[in-house]
NUNUFI-699371 format. One record per residue (C-alpha): residue in one letter; x, y, z; residue number from 0. Coordinates in pm, 1 decimal. Layout:
   aa          u          v          w     i
    A          X          Y          Z   NUM
...
This chain:
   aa          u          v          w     i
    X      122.9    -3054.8     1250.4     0
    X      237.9    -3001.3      865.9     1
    X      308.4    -2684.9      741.7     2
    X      -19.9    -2511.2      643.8     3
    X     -141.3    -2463.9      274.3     4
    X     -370.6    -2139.0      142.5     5
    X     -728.6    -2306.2      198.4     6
    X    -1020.6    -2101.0      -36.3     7
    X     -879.0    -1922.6     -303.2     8
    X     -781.0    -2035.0     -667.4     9
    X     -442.4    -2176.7     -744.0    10
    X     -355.1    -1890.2     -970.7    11
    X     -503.7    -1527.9    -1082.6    12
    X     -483.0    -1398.6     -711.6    13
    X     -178.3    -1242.6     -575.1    14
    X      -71.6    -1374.7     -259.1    15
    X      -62.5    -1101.4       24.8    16
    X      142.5    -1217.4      382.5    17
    X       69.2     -991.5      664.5    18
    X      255.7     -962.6      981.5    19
    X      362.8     -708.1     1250.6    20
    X      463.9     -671.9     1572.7    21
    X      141.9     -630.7     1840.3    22
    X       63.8     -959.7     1809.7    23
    X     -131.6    -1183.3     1626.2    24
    X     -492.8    -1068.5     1839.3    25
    X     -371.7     -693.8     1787.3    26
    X     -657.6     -523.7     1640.4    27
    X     -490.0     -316.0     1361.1    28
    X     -409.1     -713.9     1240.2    29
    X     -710.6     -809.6     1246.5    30
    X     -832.1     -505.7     1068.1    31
    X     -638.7     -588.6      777.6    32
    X     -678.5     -924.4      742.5    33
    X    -1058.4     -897.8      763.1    34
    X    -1055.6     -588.2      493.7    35
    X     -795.8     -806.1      267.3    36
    X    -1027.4    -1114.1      303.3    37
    X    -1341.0     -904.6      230.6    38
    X    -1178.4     -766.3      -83.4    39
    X    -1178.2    -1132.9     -261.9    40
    X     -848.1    -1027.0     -482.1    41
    X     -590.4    -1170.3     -289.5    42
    X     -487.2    -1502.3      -88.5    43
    X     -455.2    -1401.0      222.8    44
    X     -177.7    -1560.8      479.5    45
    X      -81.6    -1455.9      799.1    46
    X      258.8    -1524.2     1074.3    47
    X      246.8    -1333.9     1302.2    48
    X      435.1    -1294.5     1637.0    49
    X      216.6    -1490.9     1981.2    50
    X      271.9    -1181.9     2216.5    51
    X      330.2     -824.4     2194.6    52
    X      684.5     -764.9     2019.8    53
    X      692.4     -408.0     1978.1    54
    X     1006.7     -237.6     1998.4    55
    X     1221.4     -543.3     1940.0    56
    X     1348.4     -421.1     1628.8    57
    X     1512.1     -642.3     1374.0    58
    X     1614.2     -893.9     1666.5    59
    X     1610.7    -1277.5     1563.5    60
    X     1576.3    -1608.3     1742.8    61
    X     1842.5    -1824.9     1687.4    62
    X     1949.5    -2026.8     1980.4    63
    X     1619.7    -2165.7     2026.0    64
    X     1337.5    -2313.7     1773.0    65
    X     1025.6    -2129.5     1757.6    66
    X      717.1    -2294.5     1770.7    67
    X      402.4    -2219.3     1446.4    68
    X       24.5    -2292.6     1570.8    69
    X     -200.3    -2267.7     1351.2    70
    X     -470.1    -2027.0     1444.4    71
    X     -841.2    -2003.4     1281.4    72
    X     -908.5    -1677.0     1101.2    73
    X    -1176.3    -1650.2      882.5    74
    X    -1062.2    -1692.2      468.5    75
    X     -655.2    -1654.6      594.4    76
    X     -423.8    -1933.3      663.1    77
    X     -300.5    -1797.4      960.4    78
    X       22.1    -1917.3     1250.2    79
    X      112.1    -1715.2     1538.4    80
    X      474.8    -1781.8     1576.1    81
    X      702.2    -1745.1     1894.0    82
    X      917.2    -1540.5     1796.7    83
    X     1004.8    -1201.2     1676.1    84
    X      828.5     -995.5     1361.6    85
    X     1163.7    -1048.1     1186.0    86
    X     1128.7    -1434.5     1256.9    87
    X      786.0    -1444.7     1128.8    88
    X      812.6    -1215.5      867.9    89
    X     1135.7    -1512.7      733.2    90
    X      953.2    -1814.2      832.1    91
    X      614.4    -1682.2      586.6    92
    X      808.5    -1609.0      350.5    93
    X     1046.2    -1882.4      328.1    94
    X      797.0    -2152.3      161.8    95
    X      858.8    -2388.6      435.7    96
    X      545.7    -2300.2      649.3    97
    X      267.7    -2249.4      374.9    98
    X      362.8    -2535.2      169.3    99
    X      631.0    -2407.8     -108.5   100
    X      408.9    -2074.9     -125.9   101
    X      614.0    -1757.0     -152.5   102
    X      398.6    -1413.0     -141.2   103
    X      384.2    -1148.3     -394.8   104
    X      351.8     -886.1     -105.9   105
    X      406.9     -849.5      253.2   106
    X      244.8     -599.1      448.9   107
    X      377.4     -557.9      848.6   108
    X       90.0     -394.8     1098.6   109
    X     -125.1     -206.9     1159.9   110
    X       71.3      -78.6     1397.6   111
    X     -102.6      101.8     1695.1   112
    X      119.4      420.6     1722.4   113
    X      344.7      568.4     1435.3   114
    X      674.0      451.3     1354.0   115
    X      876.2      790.1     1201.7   116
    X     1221.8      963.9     1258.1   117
    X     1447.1      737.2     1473.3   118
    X     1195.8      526.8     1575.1   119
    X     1189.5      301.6     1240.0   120
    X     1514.2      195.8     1437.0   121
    X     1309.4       47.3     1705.7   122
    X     1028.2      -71.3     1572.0   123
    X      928.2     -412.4     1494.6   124
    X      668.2     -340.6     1279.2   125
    X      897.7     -205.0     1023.0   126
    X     1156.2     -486.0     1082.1   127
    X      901.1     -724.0      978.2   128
    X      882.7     -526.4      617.3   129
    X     1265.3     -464.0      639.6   130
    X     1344.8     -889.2      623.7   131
    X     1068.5     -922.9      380.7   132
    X     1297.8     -675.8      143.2   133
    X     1648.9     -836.9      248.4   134
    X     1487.0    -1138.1      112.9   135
    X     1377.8     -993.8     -239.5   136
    X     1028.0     -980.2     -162.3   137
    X      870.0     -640.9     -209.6   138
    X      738.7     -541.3      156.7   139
    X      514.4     -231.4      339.9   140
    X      528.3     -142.6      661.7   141
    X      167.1       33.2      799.8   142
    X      150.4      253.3     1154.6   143
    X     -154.1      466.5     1293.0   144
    X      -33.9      763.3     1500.5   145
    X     -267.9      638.4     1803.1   146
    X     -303.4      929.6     2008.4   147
    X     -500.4      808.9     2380.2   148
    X     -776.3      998.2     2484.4   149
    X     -844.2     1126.5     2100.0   150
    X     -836.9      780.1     1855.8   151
    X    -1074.7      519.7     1848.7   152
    X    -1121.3      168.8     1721.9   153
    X    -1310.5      329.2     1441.5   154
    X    -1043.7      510.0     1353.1   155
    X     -814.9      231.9     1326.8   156
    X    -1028.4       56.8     1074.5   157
    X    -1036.7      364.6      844.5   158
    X     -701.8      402.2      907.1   159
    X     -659.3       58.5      739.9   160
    X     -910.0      118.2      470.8   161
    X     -706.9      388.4      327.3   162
    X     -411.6      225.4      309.9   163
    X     -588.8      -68.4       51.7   164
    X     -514.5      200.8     -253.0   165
    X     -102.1      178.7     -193.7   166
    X     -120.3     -230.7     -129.5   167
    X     -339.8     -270.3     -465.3   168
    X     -124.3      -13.7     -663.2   169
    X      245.6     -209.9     -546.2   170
    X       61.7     -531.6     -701.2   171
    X      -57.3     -355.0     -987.2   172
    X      302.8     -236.0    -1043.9   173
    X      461.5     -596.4     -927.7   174
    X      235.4     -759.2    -1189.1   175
    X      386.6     -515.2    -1466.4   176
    X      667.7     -578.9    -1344.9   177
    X      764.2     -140.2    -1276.8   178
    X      804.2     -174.8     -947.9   179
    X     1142.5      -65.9     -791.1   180
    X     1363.4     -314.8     -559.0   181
    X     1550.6      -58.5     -436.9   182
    X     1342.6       19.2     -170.1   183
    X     1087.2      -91.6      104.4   184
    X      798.9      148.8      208.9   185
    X      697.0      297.5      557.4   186
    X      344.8      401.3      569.2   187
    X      223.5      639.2      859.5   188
    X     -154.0      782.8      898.4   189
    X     -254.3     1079.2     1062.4   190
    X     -415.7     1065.0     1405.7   191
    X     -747.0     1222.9     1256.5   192
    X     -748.2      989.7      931.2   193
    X    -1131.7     1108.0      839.4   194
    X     -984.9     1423.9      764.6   195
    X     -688.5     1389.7      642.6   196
    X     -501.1     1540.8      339.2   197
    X     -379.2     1272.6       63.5   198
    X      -66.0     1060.7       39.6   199
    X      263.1     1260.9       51.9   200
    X      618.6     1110.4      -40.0   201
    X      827.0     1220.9      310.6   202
    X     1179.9     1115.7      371.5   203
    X     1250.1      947.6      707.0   204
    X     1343.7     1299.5      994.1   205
    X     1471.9     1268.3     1339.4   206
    X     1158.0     1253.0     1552.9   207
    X     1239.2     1075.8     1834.5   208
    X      991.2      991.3     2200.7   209
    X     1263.9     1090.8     2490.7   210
    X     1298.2      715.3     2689.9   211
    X     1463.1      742.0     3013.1   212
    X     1460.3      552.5     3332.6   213
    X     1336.7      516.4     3648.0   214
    X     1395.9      271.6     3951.7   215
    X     1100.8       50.1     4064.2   216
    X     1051.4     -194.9     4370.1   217
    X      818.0     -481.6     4155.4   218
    X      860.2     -699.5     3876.0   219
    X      568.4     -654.1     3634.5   220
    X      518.3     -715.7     3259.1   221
    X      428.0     -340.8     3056.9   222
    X       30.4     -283.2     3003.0   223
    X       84.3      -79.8     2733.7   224
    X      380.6      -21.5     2470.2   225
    X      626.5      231.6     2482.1   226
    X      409.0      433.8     2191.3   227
    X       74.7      425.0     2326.0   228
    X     -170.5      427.9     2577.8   229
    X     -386.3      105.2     2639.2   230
    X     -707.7       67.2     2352.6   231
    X    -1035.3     -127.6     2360.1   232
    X     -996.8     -471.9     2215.9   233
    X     -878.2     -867.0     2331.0   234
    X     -493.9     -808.4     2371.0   235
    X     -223.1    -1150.3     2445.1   236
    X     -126.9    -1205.8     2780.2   237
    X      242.1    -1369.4     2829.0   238
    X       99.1    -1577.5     3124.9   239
    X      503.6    -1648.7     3225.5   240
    X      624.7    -1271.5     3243.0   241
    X      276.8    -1202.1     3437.3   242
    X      415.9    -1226.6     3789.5   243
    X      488.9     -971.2     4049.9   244
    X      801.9    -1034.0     4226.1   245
    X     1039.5     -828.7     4490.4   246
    X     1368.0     -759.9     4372.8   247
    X     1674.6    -1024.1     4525.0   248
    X     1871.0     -879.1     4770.0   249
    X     2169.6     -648.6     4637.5   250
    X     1950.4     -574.6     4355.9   251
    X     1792.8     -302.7     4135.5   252
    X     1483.9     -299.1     3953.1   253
    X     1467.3      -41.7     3693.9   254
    X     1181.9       43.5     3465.3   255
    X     1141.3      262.7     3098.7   256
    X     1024.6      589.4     3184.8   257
    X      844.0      732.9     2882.1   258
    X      823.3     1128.4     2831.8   259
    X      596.8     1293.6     2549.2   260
    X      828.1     1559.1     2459.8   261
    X     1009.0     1484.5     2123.0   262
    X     1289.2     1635.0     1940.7   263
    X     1336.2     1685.7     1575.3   264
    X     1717.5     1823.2     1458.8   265
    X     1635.6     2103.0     1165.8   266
    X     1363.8     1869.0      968.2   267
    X     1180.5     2031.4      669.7   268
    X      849.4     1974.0      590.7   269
    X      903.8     1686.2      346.8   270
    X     1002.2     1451.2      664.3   271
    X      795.0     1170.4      788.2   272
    X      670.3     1354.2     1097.3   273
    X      602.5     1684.0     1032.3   274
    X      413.9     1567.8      737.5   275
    X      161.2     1351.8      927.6   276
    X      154.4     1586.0     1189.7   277
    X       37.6     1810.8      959.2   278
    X     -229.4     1536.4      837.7   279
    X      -82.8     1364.4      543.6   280
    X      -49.9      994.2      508.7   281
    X      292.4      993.5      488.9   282
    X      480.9      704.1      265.9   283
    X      865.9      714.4      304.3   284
    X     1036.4      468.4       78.5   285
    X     1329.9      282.9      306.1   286
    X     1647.2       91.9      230.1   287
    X     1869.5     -156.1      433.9   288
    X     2155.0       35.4      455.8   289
    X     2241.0      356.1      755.3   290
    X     2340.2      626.3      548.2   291
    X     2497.9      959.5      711.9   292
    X     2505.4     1295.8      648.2   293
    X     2738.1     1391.1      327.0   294
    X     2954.5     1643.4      565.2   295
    X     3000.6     1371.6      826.8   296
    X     3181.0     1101.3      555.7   297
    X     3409.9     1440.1      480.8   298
    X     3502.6     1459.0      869.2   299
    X     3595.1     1091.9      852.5   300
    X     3823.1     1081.1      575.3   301
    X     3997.4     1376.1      711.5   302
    X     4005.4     1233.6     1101.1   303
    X     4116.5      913.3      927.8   304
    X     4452.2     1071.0      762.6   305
    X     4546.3     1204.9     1115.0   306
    X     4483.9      873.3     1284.7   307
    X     4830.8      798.7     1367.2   308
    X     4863.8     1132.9     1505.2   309
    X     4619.7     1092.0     1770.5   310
    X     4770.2      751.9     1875.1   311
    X     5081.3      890.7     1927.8   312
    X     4917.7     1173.2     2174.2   313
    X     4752.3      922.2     2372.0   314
    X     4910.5      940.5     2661.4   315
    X     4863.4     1296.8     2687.2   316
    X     4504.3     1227.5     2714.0   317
């Protein structure tokens, strides 16, 4: 099969809007998009996405292996679902080798079902896809709802992505004026109860964190549900090879993720990504590439650094 080409829209006068993320190319909040991008006739819509549920991988990549691109049939998108990771899929649409020399304008990574703030843009996929899109040079948002089982709904996810179309039309807007800043990539959370919630607010990323721990298990079996959420209503992806249920060998432990619902946040303000959509704002943290540490901590360093050959020659007292 040849690389696929934008079928549909004009040649030129529509910017070209890739989405991706990290569910899964069946995952709902995907579908939600695509459908409200397609609907919205302004933009050529194309889609690589990962073929299973990547969440969590973070920015892995596959290298010692090639990945395989089928093309899959969604209505007014050129769309592949990709084996690999949402860092591989966010390069390969981007890279003008799978849609025929086209590069997009935009790329937008999710919906993501469950929020991605604090230490957990570490983890998450979803904003790993955005992240390679900006490594690249290609201006990139990353889009989470803070799925919440036993409250959210389907219907809540679509709203959820509705209100996110003002940010993706005004980065185009600003991209085709060329004011848009390349320092930076953005991180886009929505409040649990989206109907009601309380505007856009400019948050910096805090220190929220889901405590992950482990426990030991007897049986072999793939996760139902990702280490964010609890299971929702829709067609999920089934990796028919990890679907087996198998005894451990003999001299050895099975262990599983144990997931707790208590979270810790180190002496954030209100301005952080967390509090703020806890406190029902649509949070939009711009992100960069680089780890940067606390001002203090570089002033430890430099310090510990000068006395370096001190502690070497205490070692032995140690």
């Amino acid at each position: 099969m040849e690389a696929g080409s934008y079928a549909g829209a004009e040649a030129t006068g529509r910017p070209t809007v890739l989405v991706t993320n990290d569910d899964g190319i069946d995952a709902l909040g995907l579908q939600y998009l695509v459908q409200l991008l397609v609907a919205a006739n302004r933009y050529r819509v194309l889609v690589c996405a990962p073929d299973v549920d990547n969440s969590g991988v973070s920015h892995s990549i596959t290298w010692r292996r090639a990945v395989c691109a089928k093309q899959v049939e969604i209505k007014g998108a050129s769309a592949f679902a990709v084996s690999g990771t949402p860092s591989d899929c966010a390069s390969l649409g981007i890279s003008g080798v799978l849609f025929s020399g086209l590069v997009p304008d935009l790329v937008v990574s999710g919906v993501n079902i469950g929020n991605n703030c604090g230490y957990h843009v570490v983890y998450s996929g979803t904003v790993a896809g955005a992240r390679e899109a900006f490594l690249n040079g290609v201006p990139s948002i990353a889009i989470s709802y803070d799925w919440v089982g036993g409250k959210s709904n389907v219907q809540d996810l679509k709203l959820a992505v509705e209100v996110c179309l003002p940010v993706i039309n005004a980065v185009l807007t600003e991209l085709k004026n060329k004011t848009y800043p390349k320092g930076s990539f953005l991180n886009i959370d929505v409040p649990t109860d989206v109907a009601n919630h309380k505007g856009f607010k400019i948050t910096k990323q805090g220190t929220y964190m889901i405590r992950i721990g482990w426990k030991q298990t007897h049986v072999n079996t793939p996760a139902t549900e990702s280490y964010q959420t609890a299971s929702i209503e829709g067609n999920t992806v089934v990796d028919t090879e990890m679907d087996v249920v198998s005894a451990p060998l003999q001299d050895q432990l099975l262990f599983k993720r144990s997931v707790s619902r208590m979270s810790f946040e180190q002496k954030d303000d209100e301005d952080t990504d967390y509090r703020s959509l806890q406190n029902g704002y649509i949070t939009i943290t711009p992100l960069g590439a680089l780890s940067l540490t606390e001002i203090e901590d570089v002033t430890y360093f430099k310090d510990w650094l000068r006395h370096l050959v001190d502690y070497s020659t205490s070692s032995s007292s140690l």
